[in-house]
N, C-alpha and C positions, 0 to 999 in steps of 0.2 A: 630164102631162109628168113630176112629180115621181115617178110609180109606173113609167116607164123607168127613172130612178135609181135605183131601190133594188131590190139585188140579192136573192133569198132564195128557195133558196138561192145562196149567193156560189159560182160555178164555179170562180172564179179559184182558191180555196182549194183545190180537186179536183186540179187541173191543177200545184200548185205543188212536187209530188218526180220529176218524170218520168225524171231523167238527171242523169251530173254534169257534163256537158259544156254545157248551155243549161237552167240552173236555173230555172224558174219562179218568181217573188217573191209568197208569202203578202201579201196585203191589209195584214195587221195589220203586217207586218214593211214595207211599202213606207210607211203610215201612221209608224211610227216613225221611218224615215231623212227624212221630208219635217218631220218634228217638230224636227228641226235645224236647218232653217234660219227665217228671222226670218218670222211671218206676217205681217206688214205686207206682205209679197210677195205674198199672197192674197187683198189688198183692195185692190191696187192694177189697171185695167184696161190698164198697160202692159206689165205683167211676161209674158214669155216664156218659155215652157218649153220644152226638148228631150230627149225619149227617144233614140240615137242606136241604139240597140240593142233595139228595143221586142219583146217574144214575145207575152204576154198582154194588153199594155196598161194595166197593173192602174196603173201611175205616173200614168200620164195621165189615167184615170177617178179615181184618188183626190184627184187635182190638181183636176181639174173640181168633185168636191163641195164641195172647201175653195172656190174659187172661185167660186161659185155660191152660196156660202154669204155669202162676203164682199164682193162685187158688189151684194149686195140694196140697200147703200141707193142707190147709187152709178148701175145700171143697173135700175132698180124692175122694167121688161115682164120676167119670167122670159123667152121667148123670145127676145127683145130680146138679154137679157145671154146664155142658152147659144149664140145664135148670135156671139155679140161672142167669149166664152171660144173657143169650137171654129175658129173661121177667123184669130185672131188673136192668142191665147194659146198654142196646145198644139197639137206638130210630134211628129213620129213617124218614126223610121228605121226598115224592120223586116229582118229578120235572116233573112226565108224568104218567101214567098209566101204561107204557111199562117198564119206569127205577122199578116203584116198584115192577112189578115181575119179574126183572131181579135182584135187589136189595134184593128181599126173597130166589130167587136161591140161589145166590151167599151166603147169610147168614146160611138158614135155609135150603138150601140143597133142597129146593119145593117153588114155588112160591105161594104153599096153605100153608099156616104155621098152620092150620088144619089139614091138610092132613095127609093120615099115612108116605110117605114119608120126612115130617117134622122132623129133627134134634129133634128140643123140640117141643110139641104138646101147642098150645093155641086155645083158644073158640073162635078166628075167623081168617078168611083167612089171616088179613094182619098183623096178630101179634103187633108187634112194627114200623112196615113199613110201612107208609100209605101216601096214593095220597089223598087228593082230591081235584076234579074239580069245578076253581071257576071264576067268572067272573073280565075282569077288570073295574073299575072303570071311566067310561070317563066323561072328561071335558073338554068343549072346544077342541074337536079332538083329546085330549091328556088322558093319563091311568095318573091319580091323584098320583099315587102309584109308576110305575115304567117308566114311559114316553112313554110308546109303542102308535104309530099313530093307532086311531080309524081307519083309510082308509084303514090300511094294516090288522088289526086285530082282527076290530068285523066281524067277518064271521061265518058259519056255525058249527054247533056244531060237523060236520064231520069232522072240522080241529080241528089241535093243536092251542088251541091259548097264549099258554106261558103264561098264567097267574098265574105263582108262590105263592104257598098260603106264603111262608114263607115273600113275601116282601110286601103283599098286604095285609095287617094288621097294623092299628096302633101299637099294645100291642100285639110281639107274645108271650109272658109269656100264655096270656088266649089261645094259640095253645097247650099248654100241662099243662094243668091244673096247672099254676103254679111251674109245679117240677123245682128243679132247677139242672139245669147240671154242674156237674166237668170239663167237657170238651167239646167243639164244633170244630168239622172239617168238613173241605169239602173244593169242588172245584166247586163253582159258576157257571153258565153259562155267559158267558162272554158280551153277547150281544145281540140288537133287532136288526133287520135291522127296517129304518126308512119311507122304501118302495120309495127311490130316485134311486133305482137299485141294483145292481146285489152286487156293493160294497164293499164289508168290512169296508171299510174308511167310508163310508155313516153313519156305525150302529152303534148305541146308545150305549152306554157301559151301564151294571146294576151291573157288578161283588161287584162294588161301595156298592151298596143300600144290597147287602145282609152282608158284612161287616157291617155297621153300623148297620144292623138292629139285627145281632148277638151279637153286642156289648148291644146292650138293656136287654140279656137275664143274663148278671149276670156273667158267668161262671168265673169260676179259670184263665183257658184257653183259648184262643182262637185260632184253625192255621188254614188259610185258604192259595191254590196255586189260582195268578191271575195274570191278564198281570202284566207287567212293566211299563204297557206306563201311570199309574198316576203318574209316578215319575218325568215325563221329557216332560207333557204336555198333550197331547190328548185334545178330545172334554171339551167345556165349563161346563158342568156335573161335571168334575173330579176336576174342582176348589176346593169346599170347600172338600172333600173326600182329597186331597193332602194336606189341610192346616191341618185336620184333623189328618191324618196322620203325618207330621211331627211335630204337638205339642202333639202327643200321651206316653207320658213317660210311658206308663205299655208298649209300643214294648221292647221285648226282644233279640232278633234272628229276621236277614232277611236276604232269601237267595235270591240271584238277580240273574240271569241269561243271559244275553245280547242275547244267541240263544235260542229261545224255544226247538232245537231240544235235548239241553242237557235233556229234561226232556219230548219231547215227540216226538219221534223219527218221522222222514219226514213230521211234522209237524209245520210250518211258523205263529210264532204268534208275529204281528207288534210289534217291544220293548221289545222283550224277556217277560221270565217269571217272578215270584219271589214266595217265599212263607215264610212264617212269625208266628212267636209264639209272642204270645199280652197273657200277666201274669201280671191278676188285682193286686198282690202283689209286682210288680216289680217299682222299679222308678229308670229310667237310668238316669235322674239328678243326683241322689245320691249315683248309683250304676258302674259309669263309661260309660257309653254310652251304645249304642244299638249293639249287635254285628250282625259284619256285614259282607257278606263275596257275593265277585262278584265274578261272573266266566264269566271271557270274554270271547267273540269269538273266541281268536287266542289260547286256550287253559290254561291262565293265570288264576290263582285263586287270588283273592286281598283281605286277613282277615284284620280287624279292629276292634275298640271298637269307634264309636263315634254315635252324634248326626245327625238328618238325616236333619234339618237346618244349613245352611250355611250360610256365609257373602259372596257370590261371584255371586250368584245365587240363583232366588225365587223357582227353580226347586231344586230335589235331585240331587249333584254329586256322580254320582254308584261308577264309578273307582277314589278310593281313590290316585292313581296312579299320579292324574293331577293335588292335589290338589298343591305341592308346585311351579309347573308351575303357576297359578293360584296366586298365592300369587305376580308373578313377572311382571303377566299381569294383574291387575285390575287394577293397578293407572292409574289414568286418565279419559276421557270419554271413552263410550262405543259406539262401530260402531253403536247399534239401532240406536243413536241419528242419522242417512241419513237411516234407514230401513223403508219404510211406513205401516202403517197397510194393511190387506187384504182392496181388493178393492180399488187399490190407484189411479183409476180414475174414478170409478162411474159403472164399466161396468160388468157384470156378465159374466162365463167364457163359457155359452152357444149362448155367439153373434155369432160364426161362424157355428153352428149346427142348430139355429134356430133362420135366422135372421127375419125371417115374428114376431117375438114377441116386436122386436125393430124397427117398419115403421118409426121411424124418425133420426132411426143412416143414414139412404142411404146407407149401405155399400156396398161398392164399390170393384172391385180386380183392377183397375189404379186409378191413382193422378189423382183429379180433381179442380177445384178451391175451394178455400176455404172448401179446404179437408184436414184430417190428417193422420196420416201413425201409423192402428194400428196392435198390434201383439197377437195373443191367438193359439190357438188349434183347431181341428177338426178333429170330429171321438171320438169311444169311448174310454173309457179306453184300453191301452195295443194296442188296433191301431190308437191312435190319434198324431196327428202329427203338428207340428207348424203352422200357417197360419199366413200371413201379407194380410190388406186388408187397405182400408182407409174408414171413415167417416165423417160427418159432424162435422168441427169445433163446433159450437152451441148445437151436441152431448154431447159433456166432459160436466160433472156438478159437478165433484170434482177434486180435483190434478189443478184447472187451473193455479198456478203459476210454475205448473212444467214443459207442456206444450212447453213454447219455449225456455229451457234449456235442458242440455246434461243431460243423463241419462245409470243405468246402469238395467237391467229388471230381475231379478231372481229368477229360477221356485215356485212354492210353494209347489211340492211333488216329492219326488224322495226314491229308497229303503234306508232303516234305515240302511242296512248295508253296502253301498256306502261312501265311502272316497274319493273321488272323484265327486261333485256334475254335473250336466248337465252343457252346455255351457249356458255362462250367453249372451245375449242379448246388446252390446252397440248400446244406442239407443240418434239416433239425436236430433235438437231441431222439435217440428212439430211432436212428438212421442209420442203415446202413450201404454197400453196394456188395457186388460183385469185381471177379479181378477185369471187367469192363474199366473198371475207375482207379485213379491213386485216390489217395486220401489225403489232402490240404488240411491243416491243423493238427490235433483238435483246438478250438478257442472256447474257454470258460462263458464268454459273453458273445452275444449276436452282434456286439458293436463289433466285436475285434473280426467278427467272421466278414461281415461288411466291409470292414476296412479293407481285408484282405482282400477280398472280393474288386475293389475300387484301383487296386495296385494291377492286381491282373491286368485290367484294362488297360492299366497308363501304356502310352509307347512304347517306353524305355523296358519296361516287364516285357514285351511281346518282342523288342525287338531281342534282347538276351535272349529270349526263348528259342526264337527261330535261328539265332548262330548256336544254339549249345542243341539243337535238337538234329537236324541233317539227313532223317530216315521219318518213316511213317511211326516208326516206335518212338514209345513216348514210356520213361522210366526216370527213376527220382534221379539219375544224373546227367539228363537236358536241363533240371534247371542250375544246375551246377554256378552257371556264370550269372546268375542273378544275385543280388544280395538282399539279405533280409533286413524288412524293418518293422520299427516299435508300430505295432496296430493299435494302439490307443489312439491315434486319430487316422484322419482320412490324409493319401498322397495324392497330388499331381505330378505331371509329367512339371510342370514350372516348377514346382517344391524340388523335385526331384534333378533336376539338371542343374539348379542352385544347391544343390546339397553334397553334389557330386563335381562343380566347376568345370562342367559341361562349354565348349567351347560353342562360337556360332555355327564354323564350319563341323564338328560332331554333331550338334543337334540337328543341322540341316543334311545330313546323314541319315542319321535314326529317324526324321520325318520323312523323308524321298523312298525310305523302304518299308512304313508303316503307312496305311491312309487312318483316316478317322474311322471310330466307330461310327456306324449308323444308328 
């Protein structure tokens, strides 16, 4: 029986980069998030565990060896106790048809948990592990439940169509007959695509909607792994999920990650990872904060005890690192106050791909009379490339007071882990862009647009930039934590670390994670 248990080679670990949409969880990494919570859990034969979102199973089988482990004295007959562990321990939602008898392998040894190959024998195939197939809910082109586009996703009962029974429930208490669970894990699928292309940036995030919708079930515990990027932004979705999040006092433990690949090897997931223990008996008001522990990029681990609101920023700051920098730059205003929102002239960023959709811009590629000088892209993602064309003055229908002022144009997506952002755009009077660009200024004078231009560059600009920005999206409040200054002259990084009593060890900081321009 013991030579079912032991995997080797371990599949799971094969199976764990497939996609970024429904990640597979490494062994060793499901091992570590069950290392959170208290093993007295593991020795006891009441405790309850739920996958709500099971792919590989890999939770549930590691849950089983700790249990099996810890049950010896307690239930001596090994069979005894795996058949005690499998029928009234360890539940299973699965996410596809495919994850659940990949999910009963992995558990019970046979994807028929009938079968005589079955670990523990039960009176139907899917034991504790169960799919099923359900419809989404549409409204208005939209899935009421989890947002997914009717257009991409009422199709044929030949496809998948991702319709997650765990999120498409009011009341999932009535999915399991009311039992109520000790503990809840998993790792979410991360996202829809929203059928605008090929994407990633396009797709709808749901990791969200299964989080709270776990939170509805009660549990002791909660630990679920999911992107980073609610911390520091992402799509409008993740608004109330972040607010929720940071006034959640039962979070106990969060493990942040800035590279996904720390946790899922040659795998790229925008804003790193994180993964987190939510303990209904805990209150980090009263209990010293939330503990908290980042692991940067450059190989740095950052522990703390605090709260995941801040006074500097409406985003999470991960690296606790920058917070006393931070404390020496917020007086003042804030550069947002010349950042424009998306769309700071009226014009979508497909005028140069398809301009027959826009017959009264006239775009043009030379100056004509009472024409303007605009700037966007063309080509797809990853081959699109800058384009200047002109249009019809009488085109612009928002920004017109920026129009015949100097201006600075800069991109709105570049990689998360760039420290160094693309070349910004100084753009004339008679200028304008597409929602390719925000819009920096406007400045009455080319000196003030220059200046401005010279701040960009300094370190201390880039290095704010890249803690307030944490995703590929780039909107007026990444630069949130920068602070604005008088452009009537030029700044350096030396004016500016004297300006601000910038310490050695902080400048030596802000320089080890910015290089020089070239």
């Amino acid at each position: 029986m013991n030579n079912r248990l032991n995997y080797n080679p371990d599949v799971l670990s094969c199976l764990a980069n497939l996609s970024n949409d429904e990640v597979f969880t490494p062994p060793g990494l499901a091992n570590q998030m069950l290392d959170m919570l208290p093993q007295e859990l593991f020795r006891s034969p009441d405790t309850k565990f739920l996958d709500p979102c099971t792919k590989s199973g890999v939770f549930l089988r590691e849950i089983a060896k700790r249990l099996i482990d810890g049950l010896a004295d307690t239930i001596p007959d090994q069979q005894e106790r795996i058949d005690h562990i499998m029928h009234h321990q360890l539940f299973g939602l699965a996410i596809t048809q495919l994850t659940s008898m990949m999910s009963r392998r992995s558990l019970y040894c046979s994807k028929n948990a009938s079968g005589k190959y079955s670990i523990s024998h039960f009176d139907n195939e899917d034991g504790n592990i169960r799919f099923a197939e359900i419809k989404h809910s549409w409204q208005n082109g939209k899935c009421s439940y989890c947002g997914a586009s009717q257009e991409v996703y009422d199709r044929g009962d030949d496809l998948e169509s991702h319709a997650y029974e765990f999120i498409h429930t009011d009341n999932p208490n009535t999915l399991y007959n009311n039992m109520t669970f000790d503990v809840i894990i998993g790792n979410p699928p991360y996202q829809l695509g929203d059928g605008s292309g090929a994407s990633t940036d396009a797709a709808n995030p749901i990791y969200q909607l299964f989080v709270e919708q776990a939170k509805k079930l009660g549990s002791r515990y909660l630990c679920m792994i999911i992107p980073s990027k609610w911390m520091v932004g992402g799509k409008t979705v993740l608004n109330r999920f972040r607010e929720s999040m940071m006034n959640d006092i039962r979070l106990r433990h969060i493990y942040d990650f800035e590279s996904s690949a720390f946790c899922f090897t040659g795998l790229h997931i925008d804003g790193g990872v994180c993964y987190f223990l939510r303990d209904n008996q805990y209150d980090s008001l009263r209990q010293g904060g939330i503990h908290y522990v980042y692991n940067a990029a450059d190989g740095n681990t950052v522990e703390s005890k605090r709260q995941l609101r801040n006074r500097y920023f409406k985003y999470v700051v991960r690296d606790e690192r920058i917070l006393s920098i931070l404390e020496k730059t917020s007086t003042g205003e804030s550069f947002t106050k010349i950042v424009s929102l998306t769309k700071p002239f009226g014009i979508r960023k497909d005028l140069f791909n398809s301009p027959e959709k826009y017959p009264t811009s006239g775009l043009v590629s030379n100056k004509k009379e009472n024409y303007i000088q605009i700037h966007g892209v063309k080509g797809i993602k990853g081959g699109a490339k800058r384009q200047i064309g002109y249009v019809k003055r009488q085109f612009i229908t928002a920004g017109i007071d920026m129009i015949d002022k100097f201006k600075i144009f800069f991109t709105t997506s570049y990689s998360t882990n760039a420290v160094i952002p693309p070349e910004v755009i100084l753009a004339d009077k008679e200028c304008v862009c597409t929602e390719t660009f925000l819009t920096i200024g406007p400045f009455d004078t080319q000196k003030e647009q220059l200046n401005c231009n010279q701040y960009i560059h300094t370190k201390l600009f880039r290095f704010l930039l890249y803690y307030g920005k944490g995703t590929m999206q780039v909107n007026r409040e990444v630069f949130s934590l920068i602070p604005l200054q008088d452009f009537s002259k030029p700044w350096t990084d030396e004016e500016l670390y004297k300006k601000y009593g910038l310490t050695d060890e902080e400048i030596k900081f802000i320089e080890s994670m910015i290089r020089p321009m070239e």
